[in-house]
C-alpha positions, 0 to 999 in steps of 0.5 A: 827676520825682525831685529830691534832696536828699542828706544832706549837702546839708542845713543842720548845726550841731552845738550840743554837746548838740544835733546837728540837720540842716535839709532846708529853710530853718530859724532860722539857716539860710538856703538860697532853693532849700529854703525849703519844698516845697508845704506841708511847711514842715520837716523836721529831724533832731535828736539830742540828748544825755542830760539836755538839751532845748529849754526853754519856747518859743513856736509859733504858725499851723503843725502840728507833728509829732514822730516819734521814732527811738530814745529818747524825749522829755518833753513839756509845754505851755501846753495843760496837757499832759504825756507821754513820746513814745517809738519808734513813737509819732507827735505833733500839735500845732496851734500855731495861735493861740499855744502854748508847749512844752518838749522834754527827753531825760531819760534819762540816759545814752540819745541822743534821736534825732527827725525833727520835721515841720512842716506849715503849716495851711490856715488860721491863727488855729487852736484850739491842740490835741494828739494822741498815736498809736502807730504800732507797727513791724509795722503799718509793716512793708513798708506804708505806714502813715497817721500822719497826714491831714487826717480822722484816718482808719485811727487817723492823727493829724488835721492841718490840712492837705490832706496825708497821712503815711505811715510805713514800715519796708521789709525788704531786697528788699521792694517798695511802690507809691503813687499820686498823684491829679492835681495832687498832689505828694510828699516822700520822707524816708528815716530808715535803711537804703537805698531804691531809688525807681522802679528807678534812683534810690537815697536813703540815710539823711538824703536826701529827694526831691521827687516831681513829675509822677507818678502813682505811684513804686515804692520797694524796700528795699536793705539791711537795714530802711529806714525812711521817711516819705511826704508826699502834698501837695496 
């Protein structure tokens, strides 16, 4: 089954500085239909303007991940740690036992454009940790690239949690398959462009979907490149 959740559905508040979409239940949105969906806790899409961020805060007992669109993003953390994530690049933090962050634009004239994940671990109490990819557009043309999985295998970031995420760039008329083992779930979040999922169903930019109770779902490109991320869940 394909259950969506359309673009405009999702939870909007436009700060100024900041203009961010929420797929599920986040701070001051509330939705009890979309609280989470397995162990995908989060899924927001923000744009932030020029010179302007997210000051030091605190996260605990979740992995983070940040998938940067179009810009790039200053980062620095209690873990003493200090980097620029820009397009293709793919982020981890274990927040676990406590860390503090910080997250700034510092172009001055480029908007910032990023999904950031949130994926709740299998257990908390954690190590707080850190790890940076890069994930380039031709290793996720008309694939479906690992960025993320519990092992850390193909070169994926390492998550605690029994969930793999895949990235993709897929060309109009390009077709990709993907298969559930049993008793696993999945999320598909589309970025840009169009995709036509199973022959019937189409998701634009902004919209996600629930896939429960199939073993495999087909996915085309429509229109110009579409870039997606896929969740497998247990």
């Amino acid at each position: 089954m394909i259950t969506i959740r359309r673009a405009d559905e999702r939870g909007h508040f436009d700060h100024g500085w900041l203009n961010t979409y929420h797929t599920f239940s986040f701070a001051d949105y509330y939705d009890p239909k979309h609280v989470l969906f397995r162990s995908l806790r989060v899924i927001n899409e923000d744009y932030v303007a020029p010179g302007r961020g997210f000051g030091m805060h605190p996260h605990r007992d979740m992995e983070i991940i940040t998938y940067v669109l179009d810009g790039e993003i200053t980062h620095r953390d209690s873990m003493g740690n200090g980097s620029t994530i820009r397009r293709g690049d793919v982020q981890r933090m274990t927040a676990g036992t406590g860390v503090l962050h910080s997250e700034f634009n510092d172009s001055p004239e480029q908007e910032l454009h990023l999904l950031q994940v949130w994926i709740s671990p299998e257990k908390k109490g954690l190590e707080p940790g850190y790890e940076q990819r890069k994930f380039e557009d031709p290793e996720k043309a008309d694939a479906l690239r690992l960025i993320a999985s519990r092992d850390g295998r193909d070169g994926s970031v390492m998550i605690h949690q029994d969930a793999d995420v895949f990235s993709s760039v897929l060309a109009e008329n390009s077709e990709l398959k993907h298969t559930f083992l049993p008793g696993r779930s999945g999320w598909l979040q589309v970025a840009s462009g169009t995709i036509e999922v199973n022959r019937k169903d189409f998701l634009k930019a902004g919209d996600g979907a629930a896939v429960t109770d199939e073993t495999e779902i087909a996915l085309r490109g429509v229109k110009g490149a579409s870039e997606f991320l896929l969740f497998d869940l247990a």
